[in-house]
VEXVEX-449299 format. One record per residue (C-alpha): residue number from 1; residue in three letters; x, y, z. Coordinates in pm, 1 decimal, padded with zeros to 6 digits. Example, Ala and Ser with C-alpha at 12.3 -4.5 7.8 and 13.67 -1.06 7.14 Angstrom:
<nodes>
<1; ALA; <01230.0; -00450.0; 00780.0>>
<2; SER; <01367.0; -00106.0; 00714.0>>
</nodes>
This chain:
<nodes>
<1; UNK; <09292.0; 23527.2; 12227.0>>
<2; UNK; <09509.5; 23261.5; 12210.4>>
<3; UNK; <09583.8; 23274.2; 11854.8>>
<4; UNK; <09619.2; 23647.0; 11854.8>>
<5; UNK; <09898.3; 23578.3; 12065.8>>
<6; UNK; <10050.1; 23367.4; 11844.0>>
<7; UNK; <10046.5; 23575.4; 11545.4>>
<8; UNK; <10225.3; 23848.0; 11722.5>>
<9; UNK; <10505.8; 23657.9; 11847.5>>
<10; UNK; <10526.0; 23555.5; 11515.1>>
<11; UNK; <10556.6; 23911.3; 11285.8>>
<12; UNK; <10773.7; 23985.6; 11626.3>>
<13; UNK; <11068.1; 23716.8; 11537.6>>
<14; UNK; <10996.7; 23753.2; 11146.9>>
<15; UNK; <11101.2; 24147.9; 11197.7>>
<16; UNK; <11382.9; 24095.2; 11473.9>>
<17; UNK; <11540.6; 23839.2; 11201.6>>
<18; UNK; <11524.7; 24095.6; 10886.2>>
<19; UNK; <11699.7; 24334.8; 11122.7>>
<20; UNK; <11995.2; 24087.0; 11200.8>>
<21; UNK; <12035.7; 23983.7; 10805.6>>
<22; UNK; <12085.9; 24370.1; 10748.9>>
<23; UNK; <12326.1; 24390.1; 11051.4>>
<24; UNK; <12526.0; 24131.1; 10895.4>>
<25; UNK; <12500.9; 24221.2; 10525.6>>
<26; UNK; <12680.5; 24609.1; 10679.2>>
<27; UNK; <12957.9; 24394.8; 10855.4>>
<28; UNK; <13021.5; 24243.8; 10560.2>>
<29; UNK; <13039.3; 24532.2; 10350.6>>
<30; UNK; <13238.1; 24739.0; 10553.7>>
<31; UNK; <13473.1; 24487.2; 10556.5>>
<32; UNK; <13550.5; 24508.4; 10226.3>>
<33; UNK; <13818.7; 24814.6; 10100.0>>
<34; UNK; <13777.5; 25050.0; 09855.1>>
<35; UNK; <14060.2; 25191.0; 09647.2>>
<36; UNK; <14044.6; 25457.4; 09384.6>>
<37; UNK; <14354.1; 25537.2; 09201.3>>
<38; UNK; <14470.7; 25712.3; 08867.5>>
<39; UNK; <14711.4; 25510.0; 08601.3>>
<40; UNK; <14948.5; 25734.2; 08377.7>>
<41; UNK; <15200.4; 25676.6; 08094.8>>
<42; UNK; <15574.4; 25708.9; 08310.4>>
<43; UNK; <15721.5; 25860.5; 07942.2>>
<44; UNK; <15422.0; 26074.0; 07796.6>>
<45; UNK; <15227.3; 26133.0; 08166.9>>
<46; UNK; <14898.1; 26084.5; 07961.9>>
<47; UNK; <14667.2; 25922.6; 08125.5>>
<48; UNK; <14580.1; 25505.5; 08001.3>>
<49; UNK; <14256.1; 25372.7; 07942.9>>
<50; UNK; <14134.6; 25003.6; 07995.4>>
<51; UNK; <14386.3; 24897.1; 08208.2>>
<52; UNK; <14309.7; 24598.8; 08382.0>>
<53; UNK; <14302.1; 24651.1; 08779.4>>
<54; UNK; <14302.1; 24277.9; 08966.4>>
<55; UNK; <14257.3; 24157.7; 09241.4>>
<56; UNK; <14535.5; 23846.2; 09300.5>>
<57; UNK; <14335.8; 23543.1; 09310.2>>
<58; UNK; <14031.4; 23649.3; 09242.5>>
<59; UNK; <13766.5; 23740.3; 08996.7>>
<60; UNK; <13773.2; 24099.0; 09076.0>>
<61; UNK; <13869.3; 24285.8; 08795.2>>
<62; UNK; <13840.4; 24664.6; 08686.8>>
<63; UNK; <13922.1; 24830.5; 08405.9>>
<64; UNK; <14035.7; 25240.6; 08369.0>>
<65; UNK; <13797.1; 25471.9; 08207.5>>
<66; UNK; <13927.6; 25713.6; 07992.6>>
<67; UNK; <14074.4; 25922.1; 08213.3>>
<68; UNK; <14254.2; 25669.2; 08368.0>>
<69; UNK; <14111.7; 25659.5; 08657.5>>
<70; UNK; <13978.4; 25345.5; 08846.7>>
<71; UNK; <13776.9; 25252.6; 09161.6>>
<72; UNK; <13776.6; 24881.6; 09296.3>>
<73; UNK; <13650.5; 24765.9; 09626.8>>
<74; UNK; <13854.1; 24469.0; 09750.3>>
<75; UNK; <13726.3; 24162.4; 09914.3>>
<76; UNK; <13884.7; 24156.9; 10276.8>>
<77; UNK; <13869.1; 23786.7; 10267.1>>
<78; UNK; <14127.9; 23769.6; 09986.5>>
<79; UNK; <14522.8; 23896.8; 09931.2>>
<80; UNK; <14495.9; 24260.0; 09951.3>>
<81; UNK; <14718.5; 24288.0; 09679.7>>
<82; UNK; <14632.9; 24436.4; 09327.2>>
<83; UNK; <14782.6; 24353.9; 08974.2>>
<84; UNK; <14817.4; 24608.6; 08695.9>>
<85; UNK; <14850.3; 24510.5; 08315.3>>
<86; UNK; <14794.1; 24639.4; 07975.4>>
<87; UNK; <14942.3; 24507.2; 07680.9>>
<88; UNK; <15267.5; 24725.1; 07539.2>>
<89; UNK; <15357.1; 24763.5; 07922.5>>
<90; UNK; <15533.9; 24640.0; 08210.5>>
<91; UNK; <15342.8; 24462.1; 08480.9>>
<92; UNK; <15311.8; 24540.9; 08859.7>>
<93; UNK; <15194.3; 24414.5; 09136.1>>
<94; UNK; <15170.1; 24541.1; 09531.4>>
<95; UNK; <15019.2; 24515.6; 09831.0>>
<96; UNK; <14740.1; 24758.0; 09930.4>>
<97; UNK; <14820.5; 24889.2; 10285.5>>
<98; UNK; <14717.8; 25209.1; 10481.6>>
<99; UNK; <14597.2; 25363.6; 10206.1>>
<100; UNK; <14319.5; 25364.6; 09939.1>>
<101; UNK; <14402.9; 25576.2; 09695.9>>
<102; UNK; <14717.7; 25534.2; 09404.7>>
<103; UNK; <14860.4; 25698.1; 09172.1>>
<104; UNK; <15036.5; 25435.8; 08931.9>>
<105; UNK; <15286.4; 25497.6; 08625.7>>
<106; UNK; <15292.7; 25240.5; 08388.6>>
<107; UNK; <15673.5; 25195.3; 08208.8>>
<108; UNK; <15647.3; 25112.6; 07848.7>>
<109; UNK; <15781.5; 24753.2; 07732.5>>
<110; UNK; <16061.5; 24800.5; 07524.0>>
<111; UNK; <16016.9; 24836.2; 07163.7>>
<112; UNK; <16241.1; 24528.9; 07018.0>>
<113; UNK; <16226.7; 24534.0; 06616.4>>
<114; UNK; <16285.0; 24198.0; 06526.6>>
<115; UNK; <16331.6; 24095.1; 06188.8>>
<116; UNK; <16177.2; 23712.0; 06223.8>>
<117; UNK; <16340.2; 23372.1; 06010.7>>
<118; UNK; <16113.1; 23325.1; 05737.0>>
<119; UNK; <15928.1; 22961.5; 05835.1>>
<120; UNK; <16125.9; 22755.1; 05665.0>>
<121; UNK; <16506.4; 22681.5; 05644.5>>
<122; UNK; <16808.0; 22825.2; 05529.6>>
<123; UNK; <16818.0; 22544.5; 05306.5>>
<124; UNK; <16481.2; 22678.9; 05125.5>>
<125; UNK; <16635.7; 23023.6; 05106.7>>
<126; UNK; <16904.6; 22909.2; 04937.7>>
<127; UNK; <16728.2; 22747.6; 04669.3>>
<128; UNK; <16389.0; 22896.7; 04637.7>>
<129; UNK; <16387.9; 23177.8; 04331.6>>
<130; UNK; <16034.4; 23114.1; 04236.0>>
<131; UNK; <15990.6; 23494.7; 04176.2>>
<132; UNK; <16282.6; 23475.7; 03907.0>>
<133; UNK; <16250.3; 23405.4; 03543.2>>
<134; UNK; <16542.6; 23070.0; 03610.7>>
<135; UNK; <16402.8; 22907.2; 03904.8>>
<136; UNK; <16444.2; 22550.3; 04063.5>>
<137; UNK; <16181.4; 22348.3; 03841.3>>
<138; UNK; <16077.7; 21982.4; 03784.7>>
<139; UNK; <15934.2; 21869.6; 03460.0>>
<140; UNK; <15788.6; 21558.9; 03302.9>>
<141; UNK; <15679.6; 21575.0; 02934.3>>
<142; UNK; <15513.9; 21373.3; 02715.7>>
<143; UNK; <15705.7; 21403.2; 02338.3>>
<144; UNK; <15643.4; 21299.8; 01989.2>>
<145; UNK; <15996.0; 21275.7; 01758.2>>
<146; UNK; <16089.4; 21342.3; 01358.7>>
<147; UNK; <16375.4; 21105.7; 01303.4>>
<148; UNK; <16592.5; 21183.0; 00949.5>>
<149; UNK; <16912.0; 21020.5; 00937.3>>
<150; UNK; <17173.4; 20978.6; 00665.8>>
<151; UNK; <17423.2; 20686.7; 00777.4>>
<152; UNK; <17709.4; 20596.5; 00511.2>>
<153; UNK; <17756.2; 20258.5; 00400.3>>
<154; UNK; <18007.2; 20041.0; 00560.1>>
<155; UNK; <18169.8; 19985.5; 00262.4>>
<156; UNK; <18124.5; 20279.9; 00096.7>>
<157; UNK; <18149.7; 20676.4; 00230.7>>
<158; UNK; <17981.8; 20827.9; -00019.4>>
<159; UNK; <17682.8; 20588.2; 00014.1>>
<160; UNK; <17454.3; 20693.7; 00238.0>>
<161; UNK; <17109.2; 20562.5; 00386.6>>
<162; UNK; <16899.3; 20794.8; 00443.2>>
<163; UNK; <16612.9; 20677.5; 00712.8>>
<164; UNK; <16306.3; 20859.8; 00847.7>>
<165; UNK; <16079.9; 20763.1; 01082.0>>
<166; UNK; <15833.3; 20897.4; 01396.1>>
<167; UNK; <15821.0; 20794.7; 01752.5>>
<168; UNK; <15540.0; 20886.9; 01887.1>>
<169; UNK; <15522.4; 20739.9; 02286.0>>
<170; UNK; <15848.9; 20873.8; 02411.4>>
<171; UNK; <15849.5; 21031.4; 02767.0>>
<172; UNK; <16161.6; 21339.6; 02876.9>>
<173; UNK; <16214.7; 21424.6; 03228.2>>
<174; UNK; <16416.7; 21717.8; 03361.7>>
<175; UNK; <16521.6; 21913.5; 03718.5>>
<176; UNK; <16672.9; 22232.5; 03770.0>>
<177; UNK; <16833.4; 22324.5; 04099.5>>
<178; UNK; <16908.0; 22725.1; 04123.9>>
<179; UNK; <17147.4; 22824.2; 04403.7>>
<180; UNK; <17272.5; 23123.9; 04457.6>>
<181; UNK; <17303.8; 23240.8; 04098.6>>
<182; UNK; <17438.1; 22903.7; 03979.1>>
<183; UNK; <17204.7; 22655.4; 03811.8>>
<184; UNK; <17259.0; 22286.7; 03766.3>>
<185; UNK; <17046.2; 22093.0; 03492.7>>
<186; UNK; <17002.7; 21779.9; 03407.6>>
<187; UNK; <16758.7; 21589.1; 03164.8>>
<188; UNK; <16700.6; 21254.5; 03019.8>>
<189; UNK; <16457.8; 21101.6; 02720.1>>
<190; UNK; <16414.8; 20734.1; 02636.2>>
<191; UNK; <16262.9; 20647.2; 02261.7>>
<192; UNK; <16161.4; 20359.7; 02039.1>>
<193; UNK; <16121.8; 20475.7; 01672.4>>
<194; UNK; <16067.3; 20252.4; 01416.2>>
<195; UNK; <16328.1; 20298.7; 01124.7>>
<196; UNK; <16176.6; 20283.6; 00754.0>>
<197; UNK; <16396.2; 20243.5; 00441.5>>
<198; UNK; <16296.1; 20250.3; 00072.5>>
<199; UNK; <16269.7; 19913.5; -00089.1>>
<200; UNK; <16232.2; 19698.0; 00181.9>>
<201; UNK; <15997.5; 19434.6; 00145.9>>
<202; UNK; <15897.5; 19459.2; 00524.9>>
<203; UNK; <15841.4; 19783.0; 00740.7>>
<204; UNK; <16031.8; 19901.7; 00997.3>>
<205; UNK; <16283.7; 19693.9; 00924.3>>
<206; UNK; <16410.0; 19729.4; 01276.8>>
<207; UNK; <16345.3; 19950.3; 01581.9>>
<208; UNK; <16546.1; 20205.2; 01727.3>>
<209; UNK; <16633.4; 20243.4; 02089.9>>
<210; UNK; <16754.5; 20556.8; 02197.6>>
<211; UNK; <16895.8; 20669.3; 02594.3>>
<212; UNK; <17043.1; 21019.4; 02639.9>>
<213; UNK; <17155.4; 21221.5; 02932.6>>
<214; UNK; <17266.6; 21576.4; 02959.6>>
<215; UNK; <17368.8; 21769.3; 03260.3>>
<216; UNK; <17506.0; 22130.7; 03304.2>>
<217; UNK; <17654.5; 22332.8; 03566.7>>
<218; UNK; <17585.4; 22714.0; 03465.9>>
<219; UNK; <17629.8; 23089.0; 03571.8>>
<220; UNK; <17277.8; 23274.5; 03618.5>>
<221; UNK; <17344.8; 23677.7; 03528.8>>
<222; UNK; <17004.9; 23879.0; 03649.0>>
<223; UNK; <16934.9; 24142.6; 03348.5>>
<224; UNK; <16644.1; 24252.0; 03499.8>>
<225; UNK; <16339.4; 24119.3; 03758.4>>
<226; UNK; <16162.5; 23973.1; 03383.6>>
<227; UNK; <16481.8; 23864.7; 03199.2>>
<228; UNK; <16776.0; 23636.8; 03286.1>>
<229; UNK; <17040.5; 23440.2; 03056.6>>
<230; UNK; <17319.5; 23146.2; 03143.9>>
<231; UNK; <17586.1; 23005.3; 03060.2>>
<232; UNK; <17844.9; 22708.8; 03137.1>>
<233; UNK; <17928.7; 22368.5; 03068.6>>
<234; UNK; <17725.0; 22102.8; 02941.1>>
<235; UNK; <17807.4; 21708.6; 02886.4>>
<236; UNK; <17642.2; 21452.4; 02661.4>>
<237; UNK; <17576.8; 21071.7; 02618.9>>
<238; UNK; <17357.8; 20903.3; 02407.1>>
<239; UNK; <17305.8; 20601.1; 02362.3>>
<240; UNK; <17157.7; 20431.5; 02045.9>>
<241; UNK; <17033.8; 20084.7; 02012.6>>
<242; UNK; <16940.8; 19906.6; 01737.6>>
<243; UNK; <16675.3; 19586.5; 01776.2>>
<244; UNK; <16807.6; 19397.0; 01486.3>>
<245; UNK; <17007.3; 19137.1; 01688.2>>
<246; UNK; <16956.0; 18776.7; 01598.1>>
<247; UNK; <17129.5; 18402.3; 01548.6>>
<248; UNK; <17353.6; 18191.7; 01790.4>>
<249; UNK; <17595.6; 18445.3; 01843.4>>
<250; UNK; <17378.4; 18756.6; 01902.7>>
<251; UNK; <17520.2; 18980.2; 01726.4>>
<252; UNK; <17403.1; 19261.2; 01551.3>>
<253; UNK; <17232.9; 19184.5; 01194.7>>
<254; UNK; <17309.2; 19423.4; 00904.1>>
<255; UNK; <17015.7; 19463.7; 00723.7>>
<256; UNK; <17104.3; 19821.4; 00617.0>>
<257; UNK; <17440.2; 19754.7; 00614.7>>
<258; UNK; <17572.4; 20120.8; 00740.2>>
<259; UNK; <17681.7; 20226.2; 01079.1>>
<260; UNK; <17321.9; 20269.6; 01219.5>>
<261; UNK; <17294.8; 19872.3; 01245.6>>
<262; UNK; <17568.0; 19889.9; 01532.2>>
<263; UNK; <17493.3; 19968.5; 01909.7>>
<264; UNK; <17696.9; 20282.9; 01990.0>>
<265; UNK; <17721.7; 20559.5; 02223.6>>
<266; UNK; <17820.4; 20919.6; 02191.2>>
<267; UNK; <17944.5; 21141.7; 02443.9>>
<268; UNK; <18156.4; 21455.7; 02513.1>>
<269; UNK; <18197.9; 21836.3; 02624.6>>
<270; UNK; <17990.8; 22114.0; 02542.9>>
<271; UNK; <17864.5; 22479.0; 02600.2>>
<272; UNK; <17581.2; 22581.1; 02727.8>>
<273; UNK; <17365.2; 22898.5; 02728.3>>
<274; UNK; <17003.2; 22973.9; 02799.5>>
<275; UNK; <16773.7; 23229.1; 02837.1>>
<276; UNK; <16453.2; 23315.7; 03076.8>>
<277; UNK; <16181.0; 23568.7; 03032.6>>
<278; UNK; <15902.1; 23638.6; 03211.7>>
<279; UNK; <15552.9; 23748.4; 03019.6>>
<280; UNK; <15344.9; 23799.6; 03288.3>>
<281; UNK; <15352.8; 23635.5; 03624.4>>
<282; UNK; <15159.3; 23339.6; 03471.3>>
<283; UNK; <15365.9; 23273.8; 03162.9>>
<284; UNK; <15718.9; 23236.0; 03148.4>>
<285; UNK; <15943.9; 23176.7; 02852.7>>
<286; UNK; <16254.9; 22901.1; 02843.4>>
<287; UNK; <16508.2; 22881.2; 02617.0>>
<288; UNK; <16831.7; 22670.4; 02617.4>>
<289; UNK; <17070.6; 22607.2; 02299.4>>
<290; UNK; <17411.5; 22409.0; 02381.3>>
<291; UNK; <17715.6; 22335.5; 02127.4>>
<292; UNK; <17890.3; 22017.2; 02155.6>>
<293; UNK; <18202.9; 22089.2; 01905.5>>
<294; UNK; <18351.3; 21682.6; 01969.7>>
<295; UNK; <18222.0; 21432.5; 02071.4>>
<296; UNK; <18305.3; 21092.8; 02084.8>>
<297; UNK; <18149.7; 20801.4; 01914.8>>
<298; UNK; <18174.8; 20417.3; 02021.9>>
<299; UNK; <18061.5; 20062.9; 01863.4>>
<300; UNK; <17987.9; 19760.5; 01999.9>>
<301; UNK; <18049.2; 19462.2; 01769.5>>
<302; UNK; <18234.5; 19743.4; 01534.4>>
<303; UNK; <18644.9; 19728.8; 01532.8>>
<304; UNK; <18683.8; 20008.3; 01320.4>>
<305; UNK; <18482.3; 20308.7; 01190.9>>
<306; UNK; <18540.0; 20607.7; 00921.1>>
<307; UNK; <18362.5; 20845.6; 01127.6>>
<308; UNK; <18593.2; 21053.6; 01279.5>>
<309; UNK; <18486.0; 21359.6; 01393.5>>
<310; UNK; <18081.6; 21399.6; 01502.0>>
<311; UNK; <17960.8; 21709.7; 01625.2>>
<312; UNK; <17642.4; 21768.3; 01801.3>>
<313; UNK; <17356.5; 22102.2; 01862.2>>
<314; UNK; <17081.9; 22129.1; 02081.3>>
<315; UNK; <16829.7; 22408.6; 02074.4>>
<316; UNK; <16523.0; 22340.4; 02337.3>>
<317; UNK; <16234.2; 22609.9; 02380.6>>
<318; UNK; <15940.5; 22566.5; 02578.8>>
<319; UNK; <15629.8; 22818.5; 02726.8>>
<320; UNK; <15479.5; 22755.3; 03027.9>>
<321; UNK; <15140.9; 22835.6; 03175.8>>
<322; UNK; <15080.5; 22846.4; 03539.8>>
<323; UNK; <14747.9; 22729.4; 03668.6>>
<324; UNK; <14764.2; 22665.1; 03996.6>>
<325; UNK; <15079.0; 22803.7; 04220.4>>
<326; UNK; <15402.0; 22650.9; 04125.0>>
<327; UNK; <15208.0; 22434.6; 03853.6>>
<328; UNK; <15296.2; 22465.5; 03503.3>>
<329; UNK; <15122.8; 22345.0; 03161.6>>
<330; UNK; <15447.1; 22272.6; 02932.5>>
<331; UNK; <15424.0; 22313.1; 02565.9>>
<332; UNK; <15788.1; 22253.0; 02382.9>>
<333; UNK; <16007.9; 22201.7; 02071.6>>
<334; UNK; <16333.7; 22081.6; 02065.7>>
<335; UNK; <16554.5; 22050.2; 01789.0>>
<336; UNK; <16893.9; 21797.7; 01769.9>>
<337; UNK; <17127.6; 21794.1; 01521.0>>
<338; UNK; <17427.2; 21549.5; 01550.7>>
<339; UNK; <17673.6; 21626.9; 01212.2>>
<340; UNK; <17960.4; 21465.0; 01071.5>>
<341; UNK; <18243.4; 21372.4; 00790.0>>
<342; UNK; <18157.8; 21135.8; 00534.3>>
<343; UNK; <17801.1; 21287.1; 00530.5>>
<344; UNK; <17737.6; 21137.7; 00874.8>>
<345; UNK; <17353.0; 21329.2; 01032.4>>
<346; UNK; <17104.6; 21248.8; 01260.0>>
<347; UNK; <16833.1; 21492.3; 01322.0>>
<348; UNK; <16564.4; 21457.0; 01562.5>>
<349; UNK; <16264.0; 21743.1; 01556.8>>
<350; UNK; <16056.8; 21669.1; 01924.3>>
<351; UNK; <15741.7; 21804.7; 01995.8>>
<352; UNK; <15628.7; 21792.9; 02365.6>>
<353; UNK; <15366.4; 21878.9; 02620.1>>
<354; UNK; <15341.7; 21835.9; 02974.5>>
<355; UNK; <15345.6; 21968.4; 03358.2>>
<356; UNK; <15637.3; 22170.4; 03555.7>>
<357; UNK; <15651.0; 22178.4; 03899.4>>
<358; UNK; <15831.7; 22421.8; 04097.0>>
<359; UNK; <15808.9; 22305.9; 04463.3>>
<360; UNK; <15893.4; 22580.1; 04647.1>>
<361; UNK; <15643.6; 22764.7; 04512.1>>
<362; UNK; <15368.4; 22537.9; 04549.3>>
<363; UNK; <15538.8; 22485.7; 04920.7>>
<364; UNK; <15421.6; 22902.6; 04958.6>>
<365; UNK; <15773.9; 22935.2; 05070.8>>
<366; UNK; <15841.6; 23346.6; 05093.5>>
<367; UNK; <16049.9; 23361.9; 04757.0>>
<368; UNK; <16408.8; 23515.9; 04776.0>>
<369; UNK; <16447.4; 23897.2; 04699.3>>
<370; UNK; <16117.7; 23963.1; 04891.4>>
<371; UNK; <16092.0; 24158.9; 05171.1>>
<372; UNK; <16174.1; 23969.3; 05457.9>>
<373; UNK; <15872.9; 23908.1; 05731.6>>
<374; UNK; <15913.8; 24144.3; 06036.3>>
<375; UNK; <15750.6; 24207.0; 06361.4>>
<376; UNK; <15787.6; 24570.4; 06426.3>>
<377; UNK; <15609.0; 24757.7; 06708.8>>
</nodes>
């Protein structure tokens, strides 16, 4: 009996507690809010679709169904405030009081069309034409060289030594800076030939050292996005060396006995003109051809000398291949021809191969006369 007792009071409490948990489960839900609302465009009055409906500081988030309508029941335990945000509009936030239902207008953000720097500097701009035939370019080549000279005798004019030989391990470098539609150039090639000469008992009978600059400052005309030509100013000096030096005093020895047994240098002004053309977008075309009409000519270890007048042209054409962006293969001939009185001529035929660079390009800098990046909404 006891036991039955027991058991009652038991199921008694068990069912007394399940009614409290309920009790407090309804207190707790009715304090909680519930607000419905309705969001619309302010301009169009259409309604706006997954908008996000927050509750500040907490988790509780909605978002508008298609109608733009919402419903979200508010924890009374938090800020009864609401935030309402959907990109392309302004944000708002209030407080919810006295009433549970809203009507909301959203106000469009306003429409800014920006056109945005390019992400790199002015600088860049300035000198990046990587899309034009005559660009800013870097090369190094590797160049094999036909030497025929005729040199008169020292002691007589209309003897003349005439001298061929090959130099085959000579390395040209050149750079090309475009801005704006001016160009400057410069380039530079060190040699060693060996010089041969009939009837010597002993070949070469000396080598040949040769140092020569040029630089330019040209005008770039635009004939169309494929073809462009130049033109401007151009200034020499080359230097030529012979290795035939020797004794106490260390002077020059003259085994040939004609001007090429002297050190000398030649320099002066010139014109310059060049064209570019491009194939395809992978193979571009180079050509440059300058005219130096004077230039001057000066020994070492030499008082006096019967050449007086030496002219000078230089025709360089070259193809290049692009294989990877901004990276050239360089195949080129170039052709110098120095000329003057008493049957004075040096002519060099060069043969070259190497690799351009144009570092802009391989930067993936936006080239000039593209369309500018912009950020319009």
């Amino acid at each position: 009996m006891k036991n039955k007792v027991l058991t009652f009071l038991g199921i008694f409490l068990l069912t007394l507690n399940n009614i409290e948990v309920k009790k407090a489960n309804a207190q707790i839900q009715n304090n909680n809010i519930n607000v419905k609302g309705k969001i619309i465009d302010k301009e169009t009055k259409k309604p706006i679709k997954n908008v996000y409906i927050k509750q500040v500081d907490t988790l509780n988030t909605k978002l508008t169904d298609d109608e733009g309508n919402f419903n979200i029941e508010l924890q009374k335990n938090a800020k009864m405030e609401l935030i309402i945000f959907k990109e392309g509009y302004e944000k708002i936030q209030f407080k919810v009081e006295n009433k549970n239902y809203f009507e909301i207008e959203l106000v469009p953000a306003i429409k800014i069309n920006v056109d945005l720097p390019q992400p790199h500097t002015k600088i860049d701009d300035i000198f990046n034409y990587s899309s034009k035939p005559i660009s800013s370019m870097f090369s190094a080549m590797y160049q094999v060289r036909n030497i025929l000279n005729s040199y008169p005798s020292l002691n007589d004019n209309n003897n003349v030594l005439n001298t061929n030989g090959w130099a085959i391990n000579e390395l040209s470098i050149d750079g090309k800076i475009r801005l704006d539609n001016w160009l400057g150039a410069i380039r530079i090639f060190r040699s060693r030939s060996p010089i041969d000469i009939n009837n010597f008992d002993y070949k070469p009978v000396y080598y040949l050292d040769t140092l020569q600059f040029q630089t330019s400052a040209n005008k770039v005309f635009n004939i169309s996005d494929k073809l462009e030509i130049l033109g401007g100013l151009t200034y020499l000096i080359h230097f030529s060396t012979p290795d035939n030096k020797g004794g106490g005093d260390n002077k020059p020895i003259p085994y040939t006995n004609s001007y090429m047994d002297f050190p000398h240098n030649r320099q002066g002004l010139g014109l310059a003109s060049g064209i570019g053309y491009k194939f395809t977008e992978k193979i571009l075309f180079l050509g440059n051809v300058n005219l130096y009409p004077y230039l001057f000519m000066f020994f070492d270890s030499l008082k006096t000398s019967t050449i007086n007048y030496l002219g000078m042209l230089d025709t360089n054409l070259s193809l290049k291949f692009e294989t990877l962006d901004g990276v050239y293969v360089s195949i080129g001939y170039n052709y110098q021809l120095f000329f003057g009185n008493n049957n004075f001529k040096d002519t060099s035929n060069m043969f070259n191969v190497g690799v351009s660079l144009d570092p802009f390009k391989m930067a993936n800098v936006q080239p000039l006369g593209t369309e500018s990046l912009s950020n319009k909404k």
